[in-house]
VMD Tcl script that draws the C-alpha trace (Angstrom):
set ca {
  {68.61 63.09 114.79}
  {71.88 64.01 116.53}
  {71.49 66.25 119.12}
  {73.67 69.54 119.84}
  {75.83 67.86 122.71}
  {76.45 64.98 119.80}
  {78.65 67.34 117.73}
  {82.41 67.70 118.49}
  {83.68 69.91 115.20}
  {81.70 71.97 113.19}
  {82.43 75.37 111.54}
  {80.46 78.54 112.08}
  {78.64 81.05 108.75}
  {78.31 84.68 110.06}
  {76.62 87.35 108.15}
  {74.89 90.20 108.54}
  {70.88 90.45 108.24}
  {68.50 93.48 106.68}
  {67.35 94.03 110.08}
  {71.01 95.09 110.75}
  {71.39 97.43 107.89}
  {72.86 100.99 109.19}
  {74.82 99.30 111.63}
  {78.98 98.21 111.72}
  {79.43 94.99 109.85}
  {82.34 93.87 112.23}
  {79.97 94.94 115.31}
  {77.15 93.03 114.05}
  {79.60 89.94 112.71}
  {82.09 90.42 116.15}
  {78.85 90.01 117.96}
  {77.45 87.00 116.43}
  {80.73 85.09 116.53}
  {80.76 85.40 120.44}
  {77.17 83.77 120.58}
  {77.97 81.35 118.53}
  {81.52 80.82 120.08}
  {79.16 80.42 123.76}
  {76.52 78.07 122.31}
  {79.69 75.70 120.76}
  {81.54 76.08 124.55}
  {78.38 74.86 126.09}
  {77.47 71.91 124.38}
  {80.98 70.40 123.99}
  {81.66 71.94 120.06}
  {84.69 72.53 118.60}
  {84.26 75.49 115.82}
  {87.46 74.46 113.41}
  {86.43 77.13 110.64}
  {84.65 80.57 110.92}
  {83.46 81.66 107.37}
  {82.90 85.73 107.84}
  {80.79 87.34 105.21}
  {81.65 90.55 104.81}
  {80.58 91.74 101.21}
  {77.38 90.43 101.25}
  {75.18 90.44 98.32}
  {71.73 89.30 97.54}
  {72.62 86.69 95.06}
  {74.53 83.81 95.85}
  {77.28 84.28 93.46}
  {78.16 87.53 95.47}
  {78.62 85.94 98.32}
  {82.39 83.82 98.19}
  {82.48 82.83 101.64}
  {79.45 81.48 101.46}
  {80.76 79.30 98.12}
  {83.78 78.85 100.33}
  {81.42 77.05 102.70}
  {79.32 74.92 100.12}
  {82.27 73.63 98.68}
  {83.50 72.09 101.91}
  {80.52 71.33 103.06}
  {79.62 69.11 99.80}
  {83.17 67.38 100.25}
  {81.45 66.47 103.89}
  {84.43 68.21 105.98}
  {82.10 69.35 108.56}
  {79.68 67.20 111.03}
  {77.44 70.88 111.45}
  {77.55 74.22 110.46}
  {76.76 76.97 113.52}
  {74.64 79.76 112.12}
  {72.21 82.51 113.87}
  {69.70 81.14 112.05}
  {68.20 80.07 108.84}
  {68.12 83.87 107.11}
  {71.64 84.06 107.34}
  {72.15 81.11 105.26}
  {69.88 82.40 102.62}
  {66.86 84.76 102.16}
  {67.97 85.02 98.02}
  {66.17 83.59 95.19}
  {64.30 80.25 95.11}
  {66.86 78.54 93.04}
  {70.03 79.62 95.29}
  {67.94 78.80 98.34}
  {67.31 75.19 97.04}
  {71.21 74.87 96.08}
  {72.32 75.61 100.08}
  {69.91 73.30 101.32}
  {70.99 70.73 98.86}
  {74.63 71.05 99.96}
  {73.69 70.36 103.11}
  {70.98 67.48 102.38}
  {73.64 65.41 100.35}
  {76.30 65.81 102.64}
  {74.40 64.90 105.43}
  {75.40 68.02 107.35}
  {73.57 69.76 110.13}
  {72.50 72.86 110.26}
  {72.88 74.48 114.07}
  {71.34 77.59 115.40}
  {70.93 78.86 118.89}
  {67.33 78.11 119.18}
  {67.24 74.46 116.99}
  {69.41 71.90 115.06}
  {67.96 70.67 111.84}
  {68.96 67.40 110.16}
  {67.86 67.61 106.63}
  {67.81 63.72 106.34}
  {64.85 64.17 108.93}
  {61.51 64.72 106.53}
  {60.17 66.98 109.20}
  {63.41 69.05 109.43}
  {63.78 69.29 106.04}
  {60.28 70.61 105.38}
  {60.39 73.06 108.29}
  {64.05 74.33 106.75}
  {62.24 74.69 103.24}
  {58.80 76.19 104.60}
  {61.15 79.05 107.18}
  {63.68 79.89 103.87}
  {60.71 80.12 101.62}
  {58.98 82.44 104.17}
  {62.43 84.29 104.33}
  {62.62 85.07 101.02}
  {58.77 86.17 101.16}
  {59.70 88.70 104.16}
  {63.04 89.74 102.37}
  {60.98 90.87 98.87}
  {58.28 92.93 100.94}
  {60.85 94.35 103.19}
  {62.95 95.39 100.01}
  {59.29 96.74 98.26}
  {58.96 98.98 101.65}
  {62.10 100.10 101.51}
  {61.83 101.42 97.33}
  {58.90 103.01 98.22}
  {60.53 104.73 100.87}
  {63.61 105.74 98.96}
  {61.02 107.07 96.34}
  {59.22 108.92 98.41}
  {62.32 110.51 100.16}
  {63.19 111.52 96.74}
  {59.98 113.15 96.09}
  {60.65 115.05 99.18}
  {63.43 116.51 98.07}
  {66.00 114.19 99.97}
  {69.30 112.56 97.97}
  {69.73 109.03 98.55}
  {72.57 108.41 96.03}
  {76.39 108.48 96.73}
  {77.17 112.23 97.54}
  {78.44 114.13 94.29}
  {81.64 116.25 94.03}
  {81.37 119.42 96.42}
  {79.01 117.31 99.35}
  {79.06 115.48 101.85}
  {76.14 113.00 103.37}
  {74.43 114.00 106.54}
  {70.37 112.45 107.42}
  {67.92 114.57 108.22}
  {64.86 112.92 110.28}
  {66.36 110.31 109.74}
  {66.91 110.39 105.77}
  {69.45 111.32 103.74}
  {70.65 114.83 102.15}
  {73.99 116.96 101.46}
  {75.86 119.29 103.05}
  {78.53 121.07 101.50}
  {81.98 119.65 102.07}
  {84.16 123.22 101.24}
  {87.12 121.92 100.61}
  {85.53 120.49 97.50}
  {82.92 122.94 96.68}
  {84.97 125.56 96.49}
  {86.54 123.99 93.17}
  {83.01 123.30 91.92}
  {82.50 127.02 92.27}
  {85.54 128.07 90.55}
  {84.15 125.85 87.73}
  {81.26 127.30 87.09}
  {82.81 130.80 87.34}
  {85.85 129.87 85.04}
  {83.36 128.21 82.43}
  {81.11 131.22 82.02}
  {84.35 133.24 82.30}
  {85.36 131.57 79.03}
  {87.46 129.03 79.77}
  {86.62 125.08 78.52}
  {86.64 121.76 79.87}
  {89.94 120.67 79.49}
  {91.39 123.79 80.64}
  {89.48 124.28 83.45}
  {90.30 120.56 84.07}
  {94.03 120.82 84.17}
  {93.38 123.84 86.48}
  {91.83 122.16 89.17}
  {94.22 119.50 88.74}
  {96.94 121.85 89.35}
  {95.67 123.07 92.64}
  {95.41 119.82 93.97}
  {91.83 118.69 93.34}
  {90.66 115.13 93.13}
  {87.57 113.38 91.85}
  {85.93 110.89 93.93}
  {86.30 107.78 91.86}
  {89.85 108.71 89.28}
  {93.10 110.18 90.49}
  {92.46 113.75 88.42}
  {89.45 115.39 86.45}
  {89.06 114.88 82.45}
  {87.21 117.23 80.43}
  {84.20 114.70 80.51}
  {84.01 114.98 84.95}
  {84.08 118.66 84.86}
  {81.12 118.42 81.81}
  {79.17 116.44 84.18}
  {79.73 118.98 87.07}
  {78.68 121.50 84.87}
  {75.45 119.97 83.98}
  {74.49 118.69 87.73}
  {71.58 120.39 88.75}
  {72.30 119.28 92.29}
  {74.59 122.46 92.63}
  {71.62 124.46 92.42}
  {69.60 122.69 95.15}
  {67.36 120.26 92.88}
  {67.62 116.60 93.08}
  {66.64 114.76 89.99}
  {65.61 111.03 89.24}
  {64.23 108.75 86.88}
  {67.14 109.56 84.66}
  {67.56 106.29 83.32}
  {66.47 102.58 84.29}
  {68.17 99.10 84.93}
  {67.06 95.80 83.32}
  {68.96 93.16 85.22}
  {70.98 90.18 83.86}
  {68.71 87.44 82.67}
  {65.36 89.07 83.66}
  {64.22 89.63 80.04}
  {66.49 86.91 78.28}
  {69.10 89.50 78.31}
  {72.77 88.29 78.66}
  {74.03 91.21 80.17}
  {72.92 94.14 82.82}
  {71.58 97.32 80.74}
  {71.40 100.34 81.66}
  {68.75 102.63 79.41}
  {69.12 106.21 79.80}
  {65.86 108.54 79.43}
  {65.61 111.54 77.29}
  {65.44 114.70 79.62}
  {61.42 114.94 78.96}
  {61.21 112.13 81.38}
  {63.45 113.24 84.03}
  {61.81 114.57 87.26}
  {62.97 116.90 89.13}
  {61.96 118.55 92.74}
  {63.42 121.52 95.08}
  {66.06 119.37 96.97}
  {66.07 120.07 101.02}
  {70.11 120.17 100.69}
  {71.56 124.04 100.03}
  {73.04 124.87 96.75}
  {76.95 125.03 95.76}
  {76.03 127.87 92.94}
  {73.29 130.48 91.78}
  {70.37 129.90 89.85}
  {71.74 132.41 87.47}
  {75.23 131.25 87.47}
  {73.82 127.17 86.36}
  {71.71 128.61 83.80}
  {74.32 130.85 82.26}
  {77.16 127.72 82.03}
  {74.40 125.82 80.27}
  {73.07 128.43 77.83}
  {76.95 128.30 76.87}
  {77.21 124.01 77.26}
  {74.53 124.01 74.52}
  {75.98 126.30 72.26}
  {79.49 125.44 72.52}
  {79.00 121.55 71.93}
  {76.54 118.26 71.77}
  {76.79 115.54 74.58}
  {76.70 112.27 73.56}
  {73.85 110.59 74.39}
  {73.92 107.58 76.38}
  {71.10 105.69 75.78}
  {72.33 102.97 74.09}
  {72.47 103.90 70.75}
  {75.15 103.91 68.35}
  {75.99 107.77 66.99}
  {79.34 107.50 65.45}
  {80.73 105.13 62.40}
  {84.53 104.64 64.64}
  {82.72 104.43 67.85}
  {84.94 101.87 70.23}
  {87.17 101.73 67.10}
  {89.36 104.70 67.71}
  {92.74 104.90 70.35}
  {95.20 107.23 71.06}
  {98.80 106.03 69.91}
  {99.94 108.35 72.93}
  {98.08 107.25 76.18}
  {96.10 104.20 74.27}
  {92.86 105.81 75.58}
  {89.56 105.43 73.47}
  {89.41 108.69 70.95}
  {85.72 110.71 71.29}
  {83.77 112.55 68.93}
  {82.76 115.93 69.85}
  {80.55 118.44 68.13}
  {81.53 122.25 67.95}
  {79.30 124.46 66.10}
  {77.78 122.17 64.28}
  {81.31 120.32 63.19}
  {82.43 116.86 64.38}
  {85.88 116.27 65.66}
  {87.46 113.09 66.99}
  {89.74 113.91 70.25}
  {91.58 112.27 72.84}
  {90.02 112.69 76.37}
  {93.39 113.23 78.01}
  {94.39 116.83 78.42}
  {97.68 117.74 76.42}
  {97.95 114.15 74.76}
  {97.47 114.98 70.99}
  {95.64 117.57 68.79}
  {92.22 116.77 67.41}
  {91.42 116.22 63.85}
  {87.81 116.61 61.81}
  {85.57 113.38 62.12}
  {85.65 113.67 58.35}
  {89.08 113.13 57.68}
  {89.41 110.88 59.80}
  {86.80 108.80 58.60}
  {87.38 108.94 55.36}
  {91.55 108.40 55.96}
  {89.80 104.68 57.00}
  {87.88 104.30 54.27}
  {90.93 105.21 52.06}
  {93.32 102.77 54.11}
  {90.77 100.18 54.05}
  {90.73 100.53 50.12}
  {94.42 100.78 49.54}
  {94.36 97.00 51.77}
  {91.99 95.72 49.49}
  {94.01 97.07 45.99}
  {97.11 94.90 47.74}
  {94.50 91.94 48.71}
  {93.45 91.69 44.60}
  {97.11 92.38 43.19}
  {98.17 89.27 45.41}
  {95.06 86.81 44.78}
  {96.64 84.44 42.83}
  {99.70 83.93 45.72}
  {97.05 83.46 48.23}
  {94.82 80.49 46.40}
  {98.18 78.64 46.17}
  {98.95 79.70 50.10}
  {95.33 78.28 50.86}
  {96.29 75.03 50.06}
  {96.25 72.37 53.40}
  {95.62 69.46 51.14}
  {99.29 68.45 51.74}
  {98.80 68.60 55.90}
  {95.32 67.56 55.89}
  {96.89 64.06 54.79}
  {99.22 64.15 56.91}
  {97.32 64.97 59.88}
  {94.97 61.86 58.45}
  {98.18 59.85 58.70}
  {98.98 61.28 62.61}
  {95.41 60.65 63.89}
  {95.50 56.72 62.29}
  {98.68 55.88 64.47}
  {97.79 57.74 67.37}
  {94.93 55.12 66.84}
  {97.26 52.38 66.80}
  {98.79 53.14 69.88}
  {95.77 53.48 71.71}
  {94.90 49.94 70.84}
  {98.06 49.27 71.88}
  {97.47 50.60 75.34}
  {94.49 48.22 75.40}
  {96.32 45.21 74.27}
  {98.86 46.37 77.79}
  {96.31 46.14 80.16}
  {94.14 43.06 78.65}
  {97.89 41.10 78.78}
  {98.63 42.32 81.99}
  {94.78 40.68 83.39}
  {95.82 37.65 81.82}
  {98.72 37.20 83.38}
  {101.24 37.78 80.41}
  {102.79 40.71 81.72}
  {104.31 40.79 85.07}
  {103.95 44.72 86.33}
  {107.14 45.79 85.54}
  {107.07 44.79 82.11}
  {103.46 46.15 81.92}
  {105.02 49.64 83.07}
  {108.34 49.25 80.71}
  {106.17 48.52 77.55}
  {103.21 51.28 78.76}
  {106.15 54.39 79.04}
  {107.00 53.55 75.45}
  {103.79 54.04 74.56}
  {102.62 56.95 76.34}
  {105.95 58.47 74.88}
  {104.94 57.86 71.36}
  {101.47 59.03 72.21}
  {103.14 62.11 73.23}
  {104.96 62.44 70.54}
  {102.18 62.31 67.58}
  {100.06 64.69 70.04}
  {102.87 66.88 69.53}
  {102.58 66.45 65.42}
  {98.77 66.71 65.63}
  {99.33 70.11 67.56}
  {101.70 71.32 65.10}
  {99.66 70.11 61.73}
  {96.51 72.48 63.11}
  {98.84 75.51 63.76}
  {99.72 74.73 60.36}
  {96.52 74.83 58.91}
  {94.80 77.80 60.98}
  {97.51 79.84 60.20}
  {97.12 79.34 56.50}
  {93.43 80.41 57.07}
  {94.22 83.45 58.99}
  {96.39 84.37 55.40}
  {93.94 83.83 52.96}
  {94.28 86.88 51.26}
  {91.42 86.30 48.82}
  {88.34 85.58 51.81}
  {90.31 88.97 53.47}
  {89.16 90.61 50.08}
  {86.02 89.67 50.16}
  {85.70 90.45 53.69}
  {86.75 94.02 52.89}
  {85.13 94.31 49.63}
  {81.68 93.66 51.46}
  {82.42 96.47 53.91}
  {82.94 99.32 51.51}
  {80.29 98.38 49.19}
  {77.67 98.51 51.73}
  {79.29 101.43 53.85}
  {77.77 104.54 52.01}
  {74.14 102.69 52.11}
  {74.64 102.36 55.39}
  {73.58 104.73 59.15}
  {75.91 105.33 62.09}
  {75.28 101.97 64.02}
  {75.11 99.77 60.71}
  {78.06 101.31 59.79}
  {80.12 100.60 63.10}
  {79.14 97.23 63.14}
  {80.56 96.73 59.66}
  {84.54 98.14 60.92}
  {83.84 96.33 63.81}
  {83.45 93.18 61.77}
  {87.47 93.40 60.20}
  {88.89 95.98 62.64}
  {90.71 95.13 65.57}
  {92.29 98.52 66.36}
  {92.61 102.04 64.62}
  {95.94 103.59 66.36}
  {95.62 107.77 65.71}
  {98.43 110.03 66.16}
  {98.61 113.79 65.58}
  {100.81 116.42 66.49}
  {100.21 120.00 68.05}
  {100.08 122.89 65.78}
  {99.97 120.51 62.48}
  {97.90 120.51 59.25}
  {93.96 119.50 59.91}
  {94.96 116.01 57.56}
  {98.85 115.56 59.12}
  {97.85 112.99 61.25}
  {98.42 109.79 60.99}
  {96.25 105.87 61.58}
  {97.75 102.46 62.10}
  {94.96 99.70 61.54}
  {94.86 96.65 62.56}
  {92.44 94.33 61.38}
  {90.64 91.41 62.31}
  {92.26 87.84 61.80}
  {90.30 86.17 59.00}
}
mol new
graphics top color blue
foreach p $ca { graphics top sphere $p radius 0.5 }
foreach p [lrange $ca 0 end-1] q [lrange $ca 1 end] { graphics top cylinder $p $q radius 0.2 }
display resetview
């Protein structure tokens, strides 16, 4: 096994560990690098590459220097690899665990620390490497168990351990987390709630705040949607509420994707938060006595509610169009202050229907054009014809190098007679490229399976609910373009749809 005075180049992995959490990353990395930078002086190493991770994620994926690293390491660029220790390398899941110390088995790489060198061609290394990672990863899961049940219990407590909403700041409080107001923000959160029960809505109050310079923490001005939300945060009266919804992770139940499943409000809990309030009790209560009268939220959990959801843009910003409910009646609106008017769900709806219809009366007047238009029978040959030389020539290319073994060709007449075939080869590539455009694009037109397509959809539309529905218009419709200007007829508006290729 080589020994550290052995090594003359190596690179060094720095990243930061759990037990450093709550501390400066470039402290904690700046720190690490001179220890490392010592040990490499002393015994004679030359570090040629320092891989710094600074976004650091549990999973190895979310780690790209540390990619970075495996990648060099499997093309065997290094002789050893300087790290604090094993943890830093990976305390992840099994399965990324076992692809590091693979990297480093193959290669034939060594894995320094301060306190030991292991040599993963060395059975006793490369059990002790396995047994400390696996022990790692058995330390990391109870340390990250502790530390849930301590962020539950905080909550319980009355403490806020999420990112600071609109109108706070975070301060820690025996050593947990809480709010304090931040007034340069709060005092818009105030005027909110005052303008709201004052009579004003949303999107006015939005373009307000907007006015007077105020900014939401994650998009450059406030939508009718963000000051909703304010509105119905019951963290400006002093509460702190949780179990709101819950996370099923990517691949943990054969899912494909992350999913977020939000709970009805029966489930929520909520406790006296230690952090003071923005607002009075009697001033929340009275904004949402007038939020549930004046309109329904959608409901996020998942489900689908409306027939054009995802469906629906504005032709004037190109944002997604919303449904929103006022007493009792649906309207479809863009989410951008000022951009158009709003029109009834209803009409809109059934403007799709009618378009959709109208498509399909042109689709049926033109069937007979599009059987003859579905014909390929003429470039299916001919593509049969393409693919049988291309054949040919690579035979030919064969034939090149068989002659040139035998001592037929000398190489420059190999070469002179190869270039004329590679250019042909190019050349019926080309064709063969062509001849498919040919053909899909003849597909895409066939008016009569575009029919059918459509037909489908409108006969099973009325049998149909919301979600069923929206799947079917998601099935032919790319795009529904709306456009409506201020002070116009409830129907003056107008759709552009685009559908589906078929």
């Amino acid at each position: 096994m080589a020994k550290p005075n052995e090594i003359t180049e190596a690179a060094a992995y720095l990243r930061k560990s759990r037990m450093e959490e709550g501390m400066e990353t470039e402290e904690v990395l700046s720190r690490h690098q001179k220890t490392l930078t010592d040990y490499a002086e002393r015994n004679g190493i030359r570090i040629i590459e320092t891989y710094c991770e600074v976004v650091s994620g549990e999973s190895l994926y979310a780690r790209p220097q540390m990619l970075r690293l495996l990648e060099d390491v499997s093309e065997g660029n290094y002789e050893a690899v300087l790290v604090m220790d094993l943890d830093r390398l990976s305390r992840g899941r099994m399965k990324d665990q076992g692809i590091i110390l693979d990297a480093f088995r193959d290669s034939g790489t060594l894995i320094v620390t301060p306190d030991k060198t292991y040599d993963l061609s060395d059975d006793i290394d490369d059990e002790l490497a396995e047994f400390k990672t696996f022990m790692s990863r058995r330390e990391y899961k109870i340390i990250n168990k502790r530390l849930r049940r301590g962020l539950e219990q905080s909550i319980k407590d009355g403490y806020y351990v999420a990112n600071p909403p609109y109108g706070y700041q975070r301060i820690f409080v025996d050593k947990r987390p809480t709010l304090e107001p931040l007034e340069e923000e709060a005092r818009f959160v105030r005027m909110m709630f005052e303008m709201y029960t004052n009579g004003h809505g949303c999107t006015s109050i939005a373009r307000h705040v907007n006015l007077l310079g105020a900014r939401p923490h994650r998009s450059a001005k406030f939508s009718r949607n963000s000051v909703a939300a304010i509105l119905t945060n019951s963290v400006y009266v002093g509460k702190v509420v949780f179990n709101k919804k819950k996370h099923i992770k990517k691949g943990s139940k054969g899912n494909p994707k992350h999913i977020t499943i939000y709970n009805p409000k029966e489930k929520w809990t909520i406790v006296n938060g230690v952090h003071p309030p923005l607002i009075s009790k009697e001033l929340f209560e009275k904004a949402q006595e007038i939020m549930n009268g004046r309109y329904i939220p959608s409901k996020k959990d998942g489900t689908v509610r409306s027939p054009l959801a995802g469906l629906v843009r504005c032709k004037n910003c190109g944002r997604n169009m919303q449904r929103l409910s006022i007493k009792g009646v649906d309207y479809l609106l863009c989410v951008e202050p000022g951009c158009c008017a709003s029109a009834k769900f209803e009409f809109v709806e059934q403007r799709v229907l009618k378009h959709l219809q109208d498509i399909l009366d042109d689709l049926m007047a033109e069937k007979s054009d599009s059987a003859q238009e579905k014909d390929t029978s003429a470039i299916d040959e001919k593509l049969v014809a393409i693919r049988r030389e291309m054949a040919n020539a690579d035979r030919q290319k064969t034939r090149l190098y068989d002659l040139l073994e035998l001592g037929e060709y000398d190489l420059p007449l190999f070469r002179e007679r190869m270039a004329v075939v590679k250019d042909k080869m190019d050349a019926l590539e080309a064709e063969e490229y062509k001849a498919l455009e040919s053909i899909k694009r003849i597909q895409q037109t066939d008016k009569a399976a575009q029919a059918r397509k459509i037909a489908t959809v409108l006969e099973s539309y009325s049998e149909s609910d919301a979600p069923q529905r929206n799947a079917l218009l998601h099935s032919i419709v790319e795009v529904i373009w709306y456009s409506k200007a201020k002070k116009s007829k409830p129907t003056e508006f107008t759709l552009q749809i685009n559908l589906k290729p078929f």
